[in-house]
C-alpha positions in Angstrom: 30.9 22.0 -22.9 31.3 18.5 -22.3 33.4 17.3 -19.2 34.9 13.9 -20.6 35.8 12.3 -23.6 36.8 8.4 -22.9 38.4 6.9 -25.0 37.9 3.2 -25.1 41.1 0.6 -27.4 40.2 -3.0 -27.7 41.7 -5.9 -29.0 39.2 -9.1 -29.0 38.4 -8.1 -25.3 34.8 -8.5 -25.9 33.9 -9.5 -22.2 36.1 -7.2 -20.6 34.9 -4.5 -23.0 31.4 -5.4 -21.8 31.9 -4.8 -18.4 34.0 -1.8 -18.9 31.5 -0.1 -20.9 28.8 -1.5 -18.5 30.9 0.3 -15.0 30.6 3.6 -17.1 27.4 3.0 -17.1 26.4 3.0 -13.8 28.4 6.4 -13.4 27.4 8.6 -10.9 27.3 12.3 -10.5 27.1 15.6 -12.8 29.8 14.3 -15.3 29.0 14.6 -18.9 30.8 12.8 -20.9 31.3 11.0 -24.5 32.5 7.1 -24.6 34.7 6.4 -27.5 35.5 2.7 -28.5 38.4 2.3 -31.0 38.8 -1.4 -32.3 41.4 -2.8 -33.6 40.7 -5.5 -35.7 38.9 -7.9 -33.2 37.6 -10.8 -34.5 35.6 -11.7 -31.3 32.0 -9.6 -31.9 33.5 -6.9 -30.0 32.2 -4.0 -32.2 29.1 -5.7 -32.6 28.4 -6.0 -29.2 29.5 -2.4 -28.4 26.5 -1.2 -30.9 24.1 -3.5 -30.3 24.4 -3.3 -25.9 25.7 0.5 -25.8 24.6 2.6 -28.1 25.6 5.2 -26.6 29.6 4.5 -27.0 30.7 5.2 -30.5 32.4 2.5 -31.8 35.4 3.3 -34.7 36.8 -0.2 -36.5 40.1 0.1 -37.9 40.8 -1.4 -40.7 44.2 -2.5 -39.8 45.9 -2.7 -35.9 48.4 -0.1 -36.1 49.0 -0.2 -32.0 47.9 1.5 -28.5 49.0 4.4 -29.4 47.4 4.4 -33.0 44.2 3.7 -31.9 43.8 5.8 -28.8 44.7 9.0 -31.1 42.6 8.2 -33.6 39.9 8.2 -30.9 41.8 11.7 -29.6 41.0 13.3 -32.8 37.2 12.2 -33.4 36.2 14.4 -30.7 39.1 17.2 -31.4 42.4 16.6 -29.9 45.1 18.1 -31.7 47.7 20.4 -31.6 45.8 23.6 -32.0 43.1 22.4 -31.2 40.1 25.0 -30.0 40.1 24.4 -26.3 36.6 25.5 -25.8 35.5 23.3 -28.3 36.4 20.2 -27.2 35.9 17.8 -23.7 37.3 19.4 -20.7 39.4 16.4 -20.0 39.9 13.0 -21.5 40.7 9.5 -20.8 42.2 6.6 -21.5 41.2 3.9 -20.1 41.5 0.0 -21.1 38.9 -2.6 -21.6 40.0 -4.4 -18.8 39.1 -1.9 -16.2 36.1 -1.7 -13.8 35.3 1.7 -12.2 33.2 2.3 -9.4 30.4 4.7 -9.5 31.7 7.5 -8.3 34.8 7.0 -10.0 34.7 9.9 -12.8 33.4 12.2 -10.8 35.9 12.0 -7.8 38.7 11.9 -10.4 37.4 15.2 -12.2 36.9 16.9 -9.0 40.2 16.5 -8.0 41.3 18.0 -11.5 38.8 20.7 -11.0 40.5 22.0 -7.5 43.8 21.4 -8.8 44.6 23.5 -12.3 48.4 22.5 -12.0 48.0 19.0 -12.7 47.9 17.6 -16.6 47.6 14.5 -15.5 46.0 11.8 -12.6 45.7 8.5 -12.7 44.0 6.5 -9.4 45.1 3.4 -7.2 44.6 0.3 -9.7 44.0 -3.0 -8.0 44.5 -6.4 -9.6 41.6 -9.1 -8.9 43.1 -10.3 -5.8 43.4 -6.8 -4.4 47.2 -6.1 -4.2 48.5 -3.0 -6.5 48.9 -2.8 -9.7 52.2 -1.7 -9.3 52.5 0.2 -13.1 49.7 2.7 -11.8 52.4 5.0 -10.6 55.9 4.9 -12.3 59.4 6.9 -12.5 60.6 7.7 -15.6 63.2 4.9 -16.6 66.5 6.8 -16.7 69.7 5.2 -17.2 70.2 4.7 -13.3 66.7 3.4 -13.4 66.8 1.0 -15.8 70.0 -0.1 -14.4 68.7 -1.2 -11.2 65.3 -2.9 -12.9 67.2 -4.3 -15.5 70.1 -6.1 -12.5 66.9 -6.7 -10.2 68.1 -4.5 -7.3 64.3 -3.1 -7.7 63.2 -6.5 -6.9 65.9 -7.3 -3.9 65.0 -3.6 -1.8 61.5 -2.4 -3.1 61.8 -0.1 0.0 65.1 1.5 -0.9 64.3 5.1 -2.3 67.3 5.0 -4.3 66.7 1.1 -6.1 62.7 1.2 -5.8 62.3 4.0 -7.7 61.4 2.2 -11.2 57.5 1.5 -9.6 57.8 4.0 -6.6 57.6 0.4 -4.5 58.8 3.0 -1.6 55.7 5.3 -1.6 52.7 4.3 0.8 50.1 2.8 -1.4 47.4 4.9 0.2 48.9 8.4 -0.2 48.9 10.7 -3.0 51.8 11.7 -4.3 53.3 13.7 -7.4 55.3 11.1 -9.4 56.8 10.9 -12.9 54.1 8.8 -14.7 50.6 6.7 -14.5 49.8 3.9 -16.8 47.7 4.2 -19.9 45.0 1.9 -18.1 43.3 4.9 -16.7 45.1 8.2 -17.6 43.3 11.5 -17.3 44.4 14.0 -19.0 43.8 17.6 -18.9 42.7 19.1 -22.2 45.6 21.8 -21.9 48.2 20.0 -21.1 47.2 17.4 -24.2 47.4 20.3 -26.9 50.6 21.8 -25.8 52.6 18.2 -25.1 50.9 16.3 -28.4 49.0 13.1 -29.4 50.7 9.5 -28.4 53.7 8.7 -30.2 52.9 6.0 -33.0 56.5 4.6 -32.8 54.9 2.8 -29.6 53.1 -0.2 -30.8 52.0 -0.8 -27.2 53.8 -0.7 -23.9 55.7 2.8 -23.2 53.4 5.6 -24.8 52.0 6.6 -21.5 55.4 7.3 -20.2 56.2 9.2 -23.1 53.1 11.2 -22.9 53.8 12.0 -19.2 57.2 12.9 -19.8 56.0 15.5 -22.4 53.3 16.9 -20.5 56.1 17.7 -17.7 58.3 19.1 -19.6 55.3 21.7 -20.4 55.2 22.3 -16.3 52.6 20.3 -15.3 52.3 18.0 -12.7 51.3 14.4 -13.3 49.9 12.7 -10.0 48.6 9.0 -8.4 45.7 9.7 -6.8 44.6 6.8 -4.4 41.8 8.1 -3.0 39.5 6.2 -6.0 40.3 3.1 -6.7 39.7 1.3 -9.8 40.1 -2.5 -10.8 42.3 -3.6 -13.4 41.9 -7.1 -14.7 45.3 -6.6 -16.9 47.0 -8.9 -19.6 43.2 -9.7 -21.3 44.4 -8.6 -24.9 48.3 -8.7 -24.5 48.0 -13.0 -23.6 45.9 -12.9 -27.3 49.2 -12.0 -29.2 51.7 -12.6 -26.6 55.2 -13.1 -28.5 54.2 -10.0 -30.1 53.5 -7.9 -27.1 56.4 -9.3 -25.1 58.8 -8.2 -28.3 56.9 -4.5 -28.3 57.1 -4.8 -24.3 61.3 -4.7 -24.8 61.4 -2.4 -28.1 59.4 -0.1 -26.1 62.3 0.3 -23.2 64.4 1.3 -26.1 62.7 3.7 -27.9 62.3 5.4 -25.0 65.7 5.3 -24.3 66.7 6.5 -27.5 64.2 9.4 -27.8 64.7 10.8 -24.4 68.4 9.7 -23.1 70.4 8.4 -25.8 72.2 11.5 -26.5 73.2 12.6 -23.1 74.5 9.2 -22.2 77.6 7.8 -21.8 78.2 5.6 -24.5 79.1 2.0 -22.0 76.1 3.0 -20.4 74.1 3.0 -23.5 75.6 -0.2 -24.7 75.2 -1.9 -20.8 71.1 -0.7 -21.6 71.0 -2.1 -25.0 72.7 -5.5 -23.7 70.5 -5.6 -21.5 67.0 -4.9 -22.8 68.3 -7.5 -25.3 68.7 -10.3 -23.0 65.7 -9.6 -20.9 63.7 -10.0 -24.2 65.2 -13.1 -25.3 64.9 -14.7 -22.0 61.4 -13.5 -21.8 60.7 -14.9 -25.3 62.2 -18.5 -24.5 60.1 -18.6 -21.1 57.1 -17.8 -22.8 57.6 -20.7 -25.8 58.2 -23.3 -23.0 55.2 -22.2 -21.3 51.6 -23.8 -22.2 49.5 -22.5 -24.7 47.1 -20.8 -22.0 49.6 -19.6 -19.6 51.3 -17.3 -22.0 51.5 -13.9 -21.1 53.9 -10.9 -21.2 56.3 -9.5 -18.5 54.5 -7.0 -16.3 55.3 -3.4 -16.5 
């Protein structure tokens, strides 16, 4: 049976994609695993540079982009994710992982060993790193709960990053270095354990992009399994390559994310100000993120980080 199935969405990332692909190729170890590119609509080469350089990724076109979350389970089900799916017939474990990523060597197999010798987790993500070296600080998350959202949404998270009851929205409390069960890691490098993916579901297509992982995680722990940020393999995240492309449009799936989160998962158990206080202000945050970005140059533009 095969270890691994990686699954691989890019957006005219063509360069990242290349040394993405080119890190798993330099993997180390007894791992076997299957590489799964899923494009969505690039107009950069991308595909064609996936065939011609690595042919041994697979590389699916879509005909239209339909999203993260689309694309990623369309690449879930070539190799036989599903709900009810035959567990033996399928990878051991798969991953999602973003174009923008470079893994070291030994990253795979360090990450699937620590699966191996621990059968209660469903999911593991590593320490990500930006280019300059500080955290990636989406790699390990809380869900975003009312209170949660509060305090991000008024910037308390910002003012005490160290206060375990406002710095819970990125875990800015925890040491960077030391593993530690948490409520979610990012969709950058997710690793998921084929178990837990049958019983919790694919993505949830109502996410464009921004949001699915947390949903995922949330599902998968709600089956009893733990999801964990595991620091002791680091991987490098270049981040923002494909959202800067389309920008307004990821910063206005960015916002609509936080609510359809909110709606799916806390809605109905809230007290109505509270949901109205969320709404307000998911609103304003995406305005003012919106009229920032227009006044901004053309090459600067970017989304708000997660």
């Amino acid at each position: 049976m095969t270890d691994l199935a990686i699954v691989i969405v890019n957006y005219n990332t063509r360069d990242d994609l290349r040394n993405c692909l080119a890190s798993l190729g330099r993997s180390q170890g007894a791992v076997s695993y299957r590489t799964i590119v899923v494009d969505n609509c690039s107009s950069d080469g991308s595909a064609a540079m996936a065939r011609a350089e690595f042919p041994w990724a697979r590389v699916i076109e879509n005909e239209v982009n339909g999203g993260y979350a689309y694309a990623n389970n369309i690449g879930l089900r070539d190799v036989g994710y599903a709900q009810g799916a035959t567990l033996g017939q399928i990878p051991r474990y798969a991953l999602l992982l973003n174009p923008d990523t470079i893994l070291p060597a030994d990253a795979l197999e360090r990450m699937i060993a620590f699966m191996d010798a621990n059968p209660d987790v469903g999911v593991a993500g590593p320490k990500l790193v930006r280019r300059d070296g500080s955290l990636d600080k989406a790699c390990r998350r809380s869900f975003p709960t009312p209170e949660v959202s509060f305090y991000r949404l008024t910037g308390l998270s910002a003012l005490f990053p160290r206060s375990r009851r406002f710095g819970r929205y990125n875990l800015t409390y925890l040491d960077v270095d030391a593993q530690a069960d948490v409520d979610a890691v990012v969709g950058a490098f997710m690793l998921l354990r084929a178990e837990a993916l049958e019983q919790a579901g694919l993505l949830d297509e109502a996410f464009f992009m921004y949001g699915e992982d947390l949903d995922l995680c949330y599902r998968v722990k709600q089956h009893g399994w733990r999801v964990v940020y595991y620091p002791a393999v680091t991987v490098l995240h270049l981040k923002g390559a494909a959202s800067r492309k389309m920008s307004t449009r990821a910063i206005i799936a960015f916002y609509e994310a936080m609510r359809i989160f909110h709606n799916k998962h806390y809605r109905a158990q809230t007290f109505f100000l509270w949901n109205w206080i969320i709404d307000l202000g998911i609103t304003a945050l995406r305005t003012a993120a919106l009229l920032r970005n227009s006044l901004r140059p053309p090459e600067r533009r970017r989304v708000a980080s997660a």
